[in-house]
C-alpha positions, 0 to 999 in steps of 0.5 A: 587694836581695842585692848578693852574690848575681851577685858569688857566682855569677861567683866560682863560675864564675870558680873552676870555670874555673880549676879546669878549665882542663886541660880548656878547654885539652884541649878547644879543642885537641882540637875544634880539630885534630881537627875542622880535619883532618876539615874540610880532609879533605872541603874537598879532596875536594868543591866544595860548601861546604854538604857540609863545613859538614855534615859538621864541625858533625856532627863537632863537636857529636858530638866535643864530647858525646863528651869532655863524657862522657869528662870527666865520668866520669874527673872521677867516677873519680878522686872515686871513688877517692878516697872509697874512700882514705878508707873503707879502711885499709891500714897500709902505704899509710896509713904511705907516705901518712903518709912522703910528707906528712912529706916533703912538708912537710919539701920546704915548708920546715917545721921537721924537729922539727915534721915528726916531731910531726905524722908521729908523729901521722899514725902513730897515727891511720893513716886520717887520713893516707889522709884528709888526702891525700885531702882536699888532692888535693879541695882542689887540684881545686875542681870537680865533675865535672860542672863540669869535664864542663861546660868540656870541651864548651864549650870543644870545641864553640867550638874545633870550630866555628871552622874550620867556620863559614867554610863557612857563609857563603862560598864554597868557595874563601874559606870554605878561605882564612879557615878555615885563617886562623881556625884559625891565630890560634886555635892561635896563641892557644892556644899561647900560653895553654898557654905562659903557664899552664904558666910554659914557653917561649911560642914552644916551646908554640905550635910544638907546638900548630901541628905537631900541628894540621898533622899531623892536617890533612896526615892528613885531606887524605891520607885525602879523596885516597885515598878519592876 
């Protein structure tokens, strides 16, 4: 029996979800404001439940394919980008590839006159400079785009649903109480997250998150008003 096999598979998902993380963050708070301002929009202008259920899960599943899809080519993009740094060699960018990866090691406490080997080094193979960086930004970023595609729906679909399950099972009047309830101790959560992955201050980080979720649920409500 392979013991390592499961184990492998979680180390994989574990590392791609930390390589991802911008984006589990990007996208919960972007399925969560945006679709929270869309279901407080409709939830003031009807009395029927079922009406804002349809139209958030409509919402959500579509705004959670669409950042998938966004994601996804952006992640493309940039791994693009990079390969073609590899392939083509400009003696001034490969020099200033070359200055800022002996800047970057003399910042990183390296000796100066082992940072004069390895830039003089770096000066007589010019493609390596462009490679090196290139590799360390691969290096730095762990995921394929189709990982970081993959976190950026879950976490958008799951973050879009929450202010919209409420209207499911309950009536308009509790389905409104529980979902803005709901959505509170999601962005609470997700303020937090922010905070403490960023190494920023917590309460500043979760204020910012709530303001932003306000915002566009003051907006969706001001438009449902003008339109009815």
């Amino acid at each position: 029996m392979d013991l390592d096999g499961p184990m492998s598979a979680g180390a994989r998902i574990l590392s791609s979800l930390k390589a991802s993380i911008g984006d589990v963050v990007f996208g919960m708070e972007d399925g969560t404001v945006s679709i929270f301002g869309l279901v407080f929009g409709v939830a003031m202008t009807t009395s029927d439940p079922h009406t804002v259920l349809i139209a958030g899960a409509t919402g959500a599943a579509a705004a959670a394919v669409s950042m998938m899809a966004g994601s996804y080519l952006d992640a493309e993009s940039v791994r693009d980008a990079r390969a073609a740094r590899r392939r083509v060699v400009d003696p001034a960018a490969a020099k200033a590839e070359a200055d800022a990866i002996a800047a970057a090691l003399a910042r990183g406490g390296m000796a100066p006159q082992d940072v004069s080997t390895v830039a003089a080094a770096l000066g007589r193979a010019p493609s390596a400079a462009a490679g090196l960086r290139a590799e360390l930004a691969d290096a730095e970023d762990g995921a394929s785009p189709a990982s970081h595609a993959f976190w950026m729906f879950v976490s958008d679909l799951f973050a879009g649903f929450t202010p919209v399950l409420p209207f499911a099972f309950l009536p308009m009047e509790s389905a409104r109480i529980v979902s803005l309830v709901l959505t509170t101790v999601l962005l609470v959560a997700l303020g937090v997250g922010r905070g403490l992955v960023g190494k920023r201050s917590v309460v500043r980080a979760t204020l910012e998150t709530l303001a932003i979720a306000a915002s566009a649920a003051l907006a969706g409500v001001a438009m449902g008003h003008f339109l009815s």
